[in-house]
C-alpha positions as CSV (number, residue, x, y, z in Angstrom):
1,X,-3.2,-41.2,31.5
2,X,-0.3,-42.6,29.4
3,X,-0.1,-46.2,29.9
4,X,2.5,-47.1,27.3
5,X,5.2,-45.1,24.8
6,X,7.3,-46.5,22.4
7,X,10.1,-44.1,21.7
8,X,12.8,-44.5,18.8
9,X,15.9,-42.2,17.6
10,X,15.7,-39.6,19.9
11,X,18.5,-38.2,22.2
12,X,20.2,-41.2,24.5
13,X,17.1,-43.8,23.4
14,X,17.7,-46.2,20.1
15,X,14.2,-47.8,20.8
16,X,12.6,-48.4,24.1
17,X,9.0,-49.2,24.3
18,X,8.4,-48.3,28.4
19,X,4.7,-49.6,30.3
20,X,3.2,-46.9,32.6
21,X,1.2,-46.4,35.3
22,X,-0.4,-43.7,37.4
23,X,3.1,-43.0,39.4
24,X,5.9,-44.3,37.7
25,X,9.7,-43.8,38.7
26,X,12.5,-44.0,36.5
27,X,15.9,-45.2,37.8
28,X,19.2,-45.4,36.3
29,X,22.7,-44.0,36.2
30,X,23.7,-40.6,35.1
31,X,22.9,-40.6,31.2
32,X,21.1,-43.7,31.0
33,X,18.6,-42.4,29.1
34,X,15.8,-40.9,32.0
35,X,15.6,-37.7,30.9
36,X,15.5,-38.5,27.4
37,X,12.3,-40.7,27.8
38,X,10.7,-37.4,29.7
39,X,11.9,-35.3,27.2
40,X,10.3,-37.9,24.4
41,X,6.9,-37.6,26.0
42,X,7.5,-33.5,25.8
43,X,8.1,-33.7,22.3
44,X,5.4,-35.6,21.7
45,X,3.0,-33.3,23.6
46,X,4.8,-30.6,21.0
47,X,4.1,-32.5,18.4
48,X,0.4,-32.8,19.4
49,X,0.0,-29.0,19.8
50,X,1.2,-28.3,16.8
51,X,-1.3,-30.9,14.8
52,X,-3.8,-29.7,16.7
53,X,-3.5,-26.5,15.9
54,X,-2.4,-26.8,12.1
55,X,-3.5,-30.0,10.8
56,X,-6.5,-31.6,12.9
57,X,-9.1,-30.7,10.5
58,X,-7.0,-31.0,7.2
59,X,-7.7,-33.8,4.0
60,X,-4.0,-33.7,3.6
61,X,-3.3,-34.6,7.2
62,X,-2.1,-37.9,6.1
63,X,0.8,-37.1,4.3
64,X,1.3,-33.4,5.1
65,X,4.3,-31.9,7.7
66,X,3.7,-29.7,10.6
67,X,6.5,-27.5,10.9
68,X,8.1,-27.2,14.3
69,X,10.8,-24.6,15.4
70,X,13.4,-25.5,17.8
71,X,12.7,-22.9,19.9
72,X,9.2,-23.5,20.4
73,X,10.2,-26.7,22.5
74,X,10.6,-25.0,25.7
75,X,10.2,-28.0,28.0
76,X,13.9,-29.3,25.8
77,X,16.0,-26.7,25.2
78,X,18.2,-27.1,22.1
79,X,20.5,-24.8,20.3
80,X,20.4,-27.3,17.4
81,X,17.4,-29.6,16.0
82,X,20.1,-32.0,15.4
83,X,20.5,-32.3,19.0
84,X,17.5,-34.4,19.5
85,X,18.7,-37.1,17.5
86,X,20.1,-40.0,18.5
87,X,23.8,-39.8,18.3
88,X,23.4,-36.6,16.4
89,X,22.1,-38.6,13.2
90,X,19.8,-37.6,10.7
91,X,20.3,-39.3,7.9
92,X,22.0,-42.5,6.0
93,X,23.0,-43.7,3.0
94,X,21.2,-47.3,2.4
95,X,22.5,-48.9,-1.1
96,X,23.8,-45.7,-2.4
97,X,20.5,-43.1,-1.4
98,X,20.6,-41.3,1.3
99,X,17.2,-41.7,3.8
100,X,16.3,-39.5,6.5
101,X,16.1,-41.3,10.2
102,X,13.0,-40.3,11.6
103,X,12.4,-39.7,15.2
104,X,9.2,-41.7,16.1
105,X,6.7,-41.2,19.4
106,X,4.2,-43.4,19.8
107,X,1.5,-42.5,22.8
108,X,-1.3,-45.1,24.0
109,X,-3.3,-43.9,27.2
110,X,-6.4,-43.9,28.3
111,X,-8.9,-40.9,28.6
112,X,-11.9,-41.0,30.5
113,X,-12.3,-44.5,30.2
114,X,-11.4,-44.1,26.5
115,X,-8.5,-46.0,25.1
116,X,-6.5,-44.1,22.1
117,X,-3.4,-44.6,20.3
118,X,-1.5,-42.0,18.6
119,X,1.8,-41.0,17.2
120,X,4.4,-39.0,15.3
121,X,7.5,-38.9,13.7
122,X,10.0,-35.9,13.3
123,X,11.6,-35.3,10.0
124,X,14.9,-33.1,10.5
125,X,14.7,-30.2,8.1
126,X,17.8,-27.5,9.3
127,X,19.2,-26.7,12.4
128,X,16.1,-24.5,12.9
129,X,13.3,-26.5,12.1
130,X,12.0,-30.7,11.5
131,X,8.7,-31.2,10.3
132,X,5.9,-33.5,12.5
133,X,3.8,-36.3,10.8
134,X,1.3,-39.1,11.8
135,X,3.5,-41.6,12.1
136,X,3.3,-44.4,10.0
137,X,2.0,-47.8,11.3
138,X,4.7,-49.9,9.7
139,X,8.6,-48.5,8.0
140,X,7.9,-49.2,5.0
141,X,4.4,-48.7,4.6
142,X,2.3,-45.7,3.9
143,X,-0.7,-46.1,6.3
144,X,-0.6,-44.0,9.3
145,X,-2.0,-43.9,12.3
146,X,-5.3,-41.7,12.3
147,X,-5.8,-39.1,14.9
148,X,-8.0,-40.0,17.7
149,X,-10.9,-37.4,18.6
150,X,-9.6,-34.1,18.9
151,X,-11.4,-33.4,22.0
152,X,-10.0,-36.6,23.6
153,X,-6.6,-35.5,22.4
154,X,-6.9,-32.1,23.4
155,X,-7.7,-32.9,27.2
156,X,-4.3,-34.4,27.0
157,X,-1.7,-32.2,28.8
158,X,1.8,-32.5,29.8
159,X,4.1,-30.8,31.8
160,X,7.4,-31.2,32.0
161,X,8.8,-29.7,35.5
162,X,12.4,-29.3,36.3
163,X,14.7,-29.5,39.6
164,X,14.1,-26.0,41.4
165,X,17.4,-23.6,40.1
166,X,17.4,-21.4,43.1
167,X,15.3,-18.3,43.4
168,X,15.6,-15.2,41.9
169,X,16.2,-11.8,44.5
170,X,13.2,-10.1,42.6
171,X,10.4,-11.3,40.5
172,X,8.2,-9.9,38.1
173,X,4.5,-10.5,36.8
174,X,4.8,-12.4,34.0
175,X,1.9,-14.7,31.7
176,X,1.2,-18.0,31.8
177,X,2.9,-18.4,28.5
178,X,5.9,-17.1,29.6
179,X,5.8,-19.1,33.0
180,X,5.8,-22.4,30.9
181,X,8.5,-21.1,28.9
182,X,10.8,-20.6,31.6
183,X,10.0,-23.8,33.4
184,X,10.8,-25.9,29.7
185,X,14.1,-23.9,30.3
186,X,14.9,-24.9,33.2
187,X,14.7,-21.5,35.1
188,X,12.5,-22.2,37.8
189,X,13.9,-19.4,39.8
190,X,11.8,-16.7,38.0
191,X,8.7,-18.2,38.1
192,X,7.7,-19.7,41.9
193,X,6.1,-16.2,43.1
194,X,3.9,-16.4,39.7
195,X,2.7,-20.0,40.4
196,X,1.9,-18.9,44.2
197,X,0.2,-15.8,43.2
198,X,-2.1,-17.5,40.3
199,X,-3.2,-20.3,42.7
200,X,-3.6,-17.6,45.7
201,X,-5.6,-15.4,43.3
202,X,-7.8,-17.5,41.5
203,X,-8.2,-20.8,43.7
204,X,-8.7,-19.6,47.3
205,X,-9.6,-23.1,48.6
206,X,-6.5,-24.7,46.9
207,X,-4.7,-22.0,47.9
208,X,-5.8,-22.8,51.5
209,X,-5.1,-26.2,51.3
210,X,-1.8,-25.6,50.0
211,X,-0.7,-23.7,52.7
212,X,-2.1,-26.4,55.3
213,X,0.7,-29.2,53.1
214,X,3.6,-26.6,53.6
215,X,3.2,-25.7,57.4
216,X,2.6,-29.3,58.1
217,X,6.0,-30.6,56.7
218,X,7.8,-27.4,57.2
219,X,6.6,-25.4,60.0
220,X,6.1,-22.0,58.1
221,X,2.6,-20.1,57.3
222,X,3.0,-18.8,54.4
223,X,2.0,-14.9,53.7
224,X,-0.8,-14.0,50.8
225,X,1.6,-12.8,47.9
226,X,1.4,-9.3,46.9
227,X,2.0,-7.6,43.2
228,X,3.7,-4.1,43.8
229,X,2.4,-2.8,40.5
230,X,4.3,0.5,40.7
231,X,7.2,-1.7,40.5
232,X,5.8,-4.6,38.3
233,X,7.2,-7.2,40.9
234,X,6.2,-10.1,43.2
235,X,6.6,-10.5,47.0
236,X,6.1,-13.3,48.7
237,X,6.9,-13.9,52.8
238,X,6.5,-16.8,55.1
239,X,6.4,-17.1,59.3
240,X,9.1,-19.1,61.0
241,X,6.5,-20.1,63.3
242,X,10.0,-22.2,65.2
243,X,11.6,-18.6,65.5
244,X,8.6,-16.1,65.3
245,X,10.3,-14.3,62.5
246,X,8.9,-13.1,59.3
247,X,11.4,-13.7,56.1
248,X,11.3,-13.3,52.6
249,X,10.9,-16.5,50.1
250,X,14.2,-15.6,49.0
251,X,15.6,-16.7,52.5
252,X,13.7,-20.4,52.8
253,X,16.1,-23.3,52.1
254,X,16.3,-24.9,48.8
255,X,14.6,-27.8,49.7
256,X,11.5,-25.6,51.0
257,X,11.4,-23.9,47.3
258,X,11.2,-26.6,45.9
259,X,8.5,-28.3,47.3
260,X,6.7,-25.1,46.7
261,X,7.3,-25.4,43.0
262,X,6.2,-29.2,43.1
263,X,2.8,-28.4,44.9
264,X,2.0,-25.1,43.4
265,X,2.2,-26.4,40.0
266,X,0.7,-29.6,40.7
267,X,-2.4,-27.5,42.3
268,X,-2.5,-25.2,39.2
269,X,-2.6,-28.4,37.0
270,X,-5.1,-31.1,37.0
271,X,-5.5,-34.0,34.2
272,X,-2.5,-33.3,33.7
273,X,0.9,-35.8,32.9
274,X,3.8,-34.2,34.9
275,X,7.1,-35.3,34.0
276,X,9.4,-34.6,37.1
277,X,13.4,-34.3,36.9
278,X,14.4,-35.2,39.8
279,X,11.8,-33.9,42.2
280,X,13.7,-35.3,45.2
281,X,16.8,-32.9,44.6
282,X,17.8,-30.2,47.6
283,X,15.2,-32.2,49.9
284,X,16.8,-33.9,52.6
285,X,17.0,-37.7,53.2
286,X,13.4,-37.0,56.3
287,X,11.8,-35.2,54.0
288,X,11.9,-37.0,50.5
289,X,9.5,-39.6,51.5
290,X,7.2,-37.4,53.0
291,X,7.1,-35.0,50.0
292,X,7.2,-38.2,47.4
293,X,4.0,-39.5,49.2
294,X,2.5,-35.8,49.4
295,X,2.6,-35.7,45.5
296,X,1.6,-39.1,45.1
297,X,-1.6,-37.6,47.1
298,X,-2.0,-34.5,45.6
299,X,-1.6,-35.5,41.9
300,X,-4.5,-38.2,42.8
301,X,-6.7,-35.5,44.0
302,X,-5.9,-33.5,40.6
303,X,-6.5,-36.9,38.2
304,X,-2.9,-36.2,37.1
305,X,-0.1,-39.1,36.6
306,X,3.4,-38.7,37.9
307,X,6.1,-39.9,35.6
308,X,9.8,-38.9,37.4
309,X,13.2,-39.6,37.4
310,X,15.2,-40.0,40.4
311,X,18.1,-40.9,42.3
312,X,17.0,-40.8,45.6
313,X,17.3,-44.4,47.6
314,X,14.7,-43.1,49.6
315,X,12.1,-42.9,47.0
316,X,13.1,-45.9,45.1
317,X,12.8,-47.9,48.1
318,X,9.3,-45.9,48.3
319,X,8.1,-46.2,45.0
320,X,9.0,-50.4,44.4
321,X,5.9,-52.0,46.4
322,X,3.5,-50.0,45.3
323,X,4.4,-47.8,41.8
324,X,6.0,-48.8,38.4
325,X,9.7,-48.5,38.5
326,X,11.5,-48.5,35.2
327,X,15.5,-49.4,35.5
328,X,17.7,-47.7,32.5
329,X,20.0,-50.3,33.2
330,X,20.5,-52.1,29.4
331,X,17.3,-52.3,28.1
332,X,14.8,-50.2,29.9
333,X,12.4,-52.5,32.0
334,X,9.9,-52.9,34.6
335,X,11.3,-54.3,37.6
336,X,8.8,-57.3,38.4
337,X,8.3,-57.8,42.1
338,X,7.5,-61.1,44.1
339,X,6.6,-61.5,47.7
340,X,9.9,-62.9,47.8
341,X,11.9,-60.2,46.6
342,X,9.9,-57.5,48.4
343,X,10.1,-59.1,52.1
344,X,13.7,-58.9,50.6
345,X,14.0,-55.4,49.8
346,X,12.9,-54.6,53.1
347,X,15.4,-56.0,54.8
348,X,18.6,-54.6,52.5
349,X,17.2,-51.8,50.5
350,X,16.4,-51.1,47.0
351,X,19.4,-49.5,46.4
352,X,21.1,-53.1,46.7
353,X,18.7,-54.4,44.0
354,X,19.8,-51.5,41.7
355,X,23.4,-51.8,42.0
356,X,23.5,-55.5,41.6
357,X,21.9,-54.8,38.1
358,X,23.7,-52.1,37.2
359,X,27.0,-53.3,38.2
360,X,26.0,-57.6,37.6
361,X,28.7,-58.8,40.1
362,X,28.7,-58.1,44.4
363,X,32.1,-58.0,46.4
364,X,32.1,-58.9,50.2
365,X,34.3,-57.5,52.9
366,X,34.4,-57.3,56.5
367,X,34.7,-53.2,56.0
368,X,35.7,-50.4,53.7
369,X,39.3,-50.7,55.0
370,X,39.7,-54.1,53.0
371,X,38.0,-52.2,50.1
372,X,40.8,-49.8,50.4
373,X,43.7,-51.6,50.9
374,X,42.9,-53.6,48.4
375,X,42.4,-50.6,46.0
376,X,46.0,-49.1,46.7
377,X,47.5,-52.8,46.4
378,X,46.0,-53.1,42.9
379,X,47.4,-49.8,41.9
380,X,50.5,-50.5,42.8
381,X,50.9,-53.7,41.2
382,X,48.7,-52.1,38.0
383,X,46.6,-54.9,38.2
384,X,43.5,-54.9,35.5
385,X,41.0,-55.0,38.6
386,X,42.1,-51.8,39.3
387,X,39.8,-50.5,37.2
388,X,36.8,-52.4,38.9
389,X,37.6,-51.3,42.7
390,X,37.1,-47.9,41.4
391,X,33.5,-48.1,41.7
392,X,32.0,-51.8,42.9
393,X,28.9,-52.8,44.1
394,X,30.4,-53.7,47.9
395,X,28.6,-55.0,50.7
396,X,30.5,-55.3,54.2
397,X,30.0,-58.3,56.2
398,X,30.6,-56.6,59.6
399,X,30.8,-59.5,61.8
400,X,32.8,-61.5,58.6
401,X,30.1,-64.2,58.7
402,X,29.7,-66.3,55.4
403,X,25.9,-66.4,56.3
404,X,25.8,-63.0,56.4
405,X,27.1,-62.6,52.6
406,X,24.8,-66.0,51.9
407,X,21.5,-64.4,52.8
408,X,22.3,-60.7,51.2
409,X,23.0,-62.5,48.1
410,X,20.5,-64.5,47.8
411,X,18.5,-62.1,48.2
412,X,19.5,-60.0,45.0
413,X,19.3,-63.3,43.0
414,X,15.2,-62.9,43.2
415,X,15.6,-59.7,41.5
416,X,19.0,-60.8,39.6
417,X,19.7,-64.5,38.9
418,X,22.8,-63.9,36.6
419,X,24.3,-62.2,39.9
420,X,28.0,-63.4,40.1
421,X,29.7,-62.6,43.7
422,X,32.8,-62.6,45.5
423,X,33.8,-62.7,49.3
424,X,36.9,-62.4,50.8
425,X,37.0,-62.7,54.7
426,X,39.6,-62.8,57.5
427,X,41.0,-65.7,58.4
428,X,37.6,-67.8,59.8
429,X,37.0,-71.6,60.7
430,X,34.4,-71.8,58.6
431,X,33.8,-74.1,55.2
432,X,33.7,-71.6,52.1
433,X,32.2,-72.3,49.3
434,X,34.9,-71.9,46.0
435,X,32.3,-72.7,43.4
436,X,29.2,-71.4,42.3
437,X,27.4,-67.7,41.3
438,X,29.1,-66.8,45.1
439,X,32.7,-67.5,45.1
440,X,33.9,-67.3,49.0
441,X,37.6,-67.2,49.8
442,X,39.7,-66.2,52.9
443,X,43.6,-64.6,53.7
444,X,45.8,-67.4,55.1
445,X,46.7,-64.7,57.5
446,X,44.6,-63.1,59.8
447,X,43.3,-60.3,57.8
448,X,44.4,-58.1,55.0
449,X,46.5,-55.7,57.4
450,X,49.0,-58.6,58.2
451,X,50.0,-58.1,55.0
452,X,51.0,-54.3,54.3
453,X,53.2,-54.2,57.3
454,X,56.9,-54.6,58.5
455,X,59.2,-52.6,60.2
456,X,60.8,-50.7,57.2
457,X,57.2,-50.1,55.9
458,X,55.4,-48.1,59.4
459,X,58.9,-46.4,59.7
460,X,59.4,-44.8,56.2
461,X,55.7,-44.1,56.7
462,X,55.8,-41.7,59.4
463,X,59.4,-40.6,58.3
464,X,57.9,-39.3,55.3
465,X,59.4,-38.6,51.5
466,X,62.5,-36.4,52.1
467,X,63.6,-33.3,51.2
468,X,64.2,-32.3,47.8
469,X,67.2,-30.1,48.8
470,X,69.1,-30.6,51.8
471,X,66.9,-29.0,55.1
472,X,69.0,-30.1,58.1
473,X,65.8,-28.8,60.0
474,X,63.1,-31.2,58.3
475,X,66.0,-33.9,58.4
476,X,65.9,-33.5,62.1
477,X,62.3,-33.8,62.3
478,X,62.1,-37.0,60.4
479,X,65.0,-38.6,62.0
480,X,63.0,-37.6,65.7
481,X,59.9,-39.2,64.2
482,X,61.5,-42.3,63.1
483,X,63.0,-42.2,66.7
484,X,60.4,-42.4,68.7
485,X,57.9,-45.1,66.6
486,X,61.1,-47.4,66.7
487,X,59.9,-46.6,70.5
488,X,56.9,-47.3,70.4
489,X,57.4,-50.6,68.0
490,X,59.9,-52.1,71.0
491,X,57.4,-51.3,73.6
492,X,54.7,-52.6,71.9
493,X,56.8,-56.0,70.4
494,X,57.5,-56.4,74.6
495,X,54.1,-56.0,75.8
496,X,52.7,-59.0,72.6
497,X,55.9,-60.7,74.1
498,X,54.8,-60.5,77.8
499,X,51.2,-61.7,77.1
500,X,52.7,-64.8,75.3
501,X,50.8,-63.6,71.9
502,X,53.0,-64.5,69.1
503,X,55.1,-61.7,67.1
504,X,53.6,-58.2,65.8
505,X,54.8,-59.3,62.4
506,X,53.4,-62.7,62.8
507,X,50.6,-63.7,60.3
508,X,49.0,-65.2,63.5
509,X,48.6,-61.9,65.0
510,X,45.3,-59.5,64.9
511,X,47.4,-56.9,63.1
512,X,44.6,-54.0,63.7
513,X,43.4,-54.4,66.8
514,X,46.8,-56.0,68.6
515,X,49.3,-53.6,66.8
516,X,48.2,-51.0,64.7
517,X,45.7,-49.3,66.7
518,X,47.6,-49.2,70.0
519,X,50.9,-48.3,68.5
520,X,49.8,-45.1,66.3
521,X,48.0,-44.2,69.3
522,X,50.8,-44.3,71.5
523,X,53.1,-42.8,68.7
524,X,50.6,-39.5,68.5
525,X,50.4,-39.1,72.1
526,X,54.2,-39.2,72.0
527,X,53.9,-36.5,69.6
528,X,51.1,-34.4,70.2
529,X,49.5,-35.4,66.5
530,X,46.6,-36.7,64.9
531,X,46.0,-40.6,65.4
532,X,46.1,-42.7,62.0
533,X,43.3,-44.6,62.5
534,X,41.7,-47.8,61.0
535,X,40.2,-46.1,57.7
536,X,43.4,-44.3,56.8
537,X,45.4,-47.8,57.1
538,X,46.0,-47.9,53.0
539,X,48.2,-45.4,53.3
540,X,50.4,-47.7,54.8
541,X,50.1,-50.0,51.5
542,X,50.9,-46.7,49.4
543,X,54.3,-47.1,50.3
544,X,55.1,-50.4,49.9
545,X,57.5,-51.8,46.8
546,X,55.7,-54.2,44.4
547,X,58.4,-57.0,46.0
548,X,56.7,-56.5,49.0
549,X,53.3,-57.7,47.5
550,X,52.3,-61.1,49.1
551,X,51.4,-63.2,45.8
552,X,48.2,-63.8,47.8
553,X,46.8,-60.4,47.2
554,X,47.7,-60.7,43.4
555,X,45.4,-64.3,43.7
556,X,42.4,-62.3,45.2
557,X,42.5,-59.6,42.5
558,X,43.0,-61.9,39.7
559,X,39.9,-63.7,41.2
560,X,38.2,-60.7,41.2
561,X,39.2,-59.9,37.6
562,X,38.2,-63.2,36.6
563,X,34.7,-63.3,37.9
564,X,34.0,-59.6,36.8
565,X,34.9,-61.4,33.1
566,X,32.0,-63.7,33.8
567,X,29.8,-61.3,34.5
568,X,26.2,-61.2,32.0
569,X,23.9,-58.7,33.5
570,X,24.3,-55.3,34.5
């Protein structure tokens, strides 16, 4: 088992030193760096085999080079050795000489009870080739560290498995070689029908057992796999045992092959490190923590360590009580857990955790209309906070309770306490607080769709931009839709009237619920169209003149600007 890597110059990574465990998760955004630090751990396994093989029992191992060729790495793909370097750099020029930048992988783990440390640094030679050292113990000094016991070092294996590709129509009998070639290159589709038939040929009680996993979660029995030698291929079936129909693999959902992949090579592999991209992708949301826990089991059974990278809410929320989860969010770190912040987790989710360090700032809104509305305002007035309503971290206080946006942030603070927030709720009675990490504020009027409407506003809406050459048809229709939601405005204005609720266009008014809603409705029945309903209420804002901005709205965003200025984490 790996329990710690240090990892510097390679791909996305400058220098992260990451702690592991027997199941570890790594979470992040989209090129944070997750792949890269399970690509590092595949080099480094590269590295190893080659050492092994070439320099293990040499008196020169201390200073000599193992040359590696870029396309023996076939768990990282590259056209280019360059393309393992960080930022594509492989040299600089310090005081006038020019020195090479050295990737450096540095392993500790534990084997059989035996601690060992070792390491290696990469040496770019062309676009070809880089050569693979010891790697030294200090920059600038020549001691290295010394290669632990072969045998301890050759009991070391790991794999680095892909997100299933699909499947292939037909599949031939290849090698094991060529099997791990294929997975390194991410073409998963060719190889499933191998991994079946080598653990249904050679391992009859795993292959049992197997089988047992898959018609449990899925509801299939899967057939014995047959080689057609005349033809050099594969064939694999499974029973709907729902449907009582027998199909061919090449029919089962993609979600299905995967989990096939997973198991199958986690059967075929034990002691072994498996580095998992993604292993969550094409399951759906009921099945990812059932197949998350199944690995957990089965790589248990096998004395194997999961090391994976995932998006999945499901298994992060999974994976934080019990595993090591890593967050590529700055500096890669472990995310340290109290009681505290667990019994909150619970309650919100661990998504909320990760988005309030990622993003380091939480906005609060009664719903995703406001979040809207306030999107297209910002636009149009090209305010700078634009730019951050593109993509916030935005929790909706549904019943537009301060205590509601008190407790959810309080709850993040455990895991983040330079979390900055911001609320902005409908009109309430309630005190706000205007200072502190949680800035609450509230619209003098009712709530934010008070303020993108009027009369000239709803009826160039549903009039519509007009024609770019004269169409005395399409002038028609406009002039009969304006028509009839002047209509519908009077009859709605006389019914507030009757009631003795002030006016539609009053700030005093519940503009959703009291006008909006009841007048498009009545508008589409007039008209036999679709309803414009509460989440398509921005549009209304889209057509509104930057005059017609309440300066209120450009307060709130300038608020928001300002505290997303003040923000430190994330």
């Amino acid at each position: 088992m790996i329990t710690r890597v240090t990892i510097r110059n390679f791909k996305a990574l400058g220098e992260v030193v990451l702690d592991l465990d027997r199941t570890v998760v790594f979470i992040g955004p989209n090129n944070s760096g997750k792949t890269s630090a399970l690509q590092a751990l595949a080099l480094f396994e590269a590295g190893l085999r080659a050492w092994l093989g070439k320099r293990s029992d040499s008196k020169a191992s201390q200073r000599s080079g193992v040359t590696i060729n870029r396309k023996d790495l076939i768990a990282l793909s590259v056209p280019n050795a360059n393309l393992l370097w960080h930022d594509l750099r492989v040299r600089q020029s310090i005081e006038g000489k020019t020195k090479n930048i050295l990737i450096e992988i540095l392993v500790e783990g534990v084997t059989g009870n035996r601690p060992w440390t070792c390491g290696f640094e990469f040496d770019y030679a062309n676009p070809e080739s880089f050569y693979c050292r010891l790697l030294r113990k200090d920059a600038d000094a020549t001691e290295r560290y010394e290669l632990p016991d072969t045998k301890l070092l050759s009991d070391i294996k790991v794999a680095f498995l892909p997100a299933m590709s699909g499947l292939a129509s037909v599949e031939s009998r290849i090698e094991r070689g060529r099997i791990n070639v294929l997975i390194g290159e991410g073409q998963t589709a060719q190889v499933l029908r191998n991994l079946c038939y080598e653990l249904y040929s050679g391992h009859e009680d795993l292959w049992r057992d197997f089988c047992e996993q898959i018609r449990d979660l899925f509801g299939i029995e899967l057939k014995s796999p047959e080689y057609i030698a005349e033809r050099g291929e594969l064939m694999m079936s499974y029973m709907d045992l729902n449907r009582r129909v027998e199909l061919d693999l090449s029919s089962a959902g993609r979600g299905l092959q995967q989990t096939l992949l997973l198991l199958s090579y986690l059967y075929l592999n034990p002691n072994s490190i498996l580095l998992l991209d993604e292993p969550d992708a094409h399951l759906e949301i009921l099945r990812q923590r059932q197949i998350y826990n199944l690995l957990q089991r089965v790589s248990a059974q096998r004395s194997g360590q999961i090391i994976a990278a995932s998006h999945s809410e499901i298994i992060l929320n999974e994976a934080i009580e019990n595993d090591t989860v890593i967050a590529f969010l700055g500096k890669p770190h472990v995310i340290k857990k109290s009681q505290q912040m667990l019994k909150a987790l619970h309650k919100y989710g661990f998504e909320n955790y990760y988005q309030a360090e990622e993003n380091g700032w939480v906005l609060y809104l009664e719903g995703s209309t406001d979040l809207s509305i306030l999107r297209s305002l910002a636009k149009k007035l090209q305010h700078p906070a634009a730019a951050f309503l593109e993509k916030p971290f935005v929790h909706y206080v549904q019943n537009n309770s301060p205590l509601g946006a008190r407790d959810h942030f309080r709850a993040l603070q455990e895991a983040c306490p330079d979390l900055k927030g911001i609320a902005i709720f409908d009109r309430i009675k309630s005190d706000l607080h205007h200072v502190g990490p949680l800035v609450e504020l509230m619209w003098s009027r009712r709530e934010i769709e008070n303020y993108i409407i009027s009369k000239r506003i709803i009826l160039d809406y549903v009039a519509g931009p007009a024609a770019e050459e004269q169409d005395l048809f399409l002038d028609q229709e406009r002039q009969r839709r304006i028509q009839v939601m002047e209509e519908c405005i009077a009859e709605i204005e006389n019914a507030i009237s009757v009631m003795g609720k002030p006016s539609v266009w009053s700030s005093e008014i519940k503009a959703t619920d009291e006008f909006l809603e009841p007048l498009f409705k009545r508008y589409a029945d007039r008209l036999n169209a679709p309803i414009l309903r509460k989440t398509r209420f921005f549009e209304l804002a889209e057509v509104m003149t930057v005059g017609e901005i309440d300066d209120e709205i450009t307060e709130k965003l300038d608020a928001i600007y300002t505290l997303v200025g003040s923000v430190k984490c994330g």
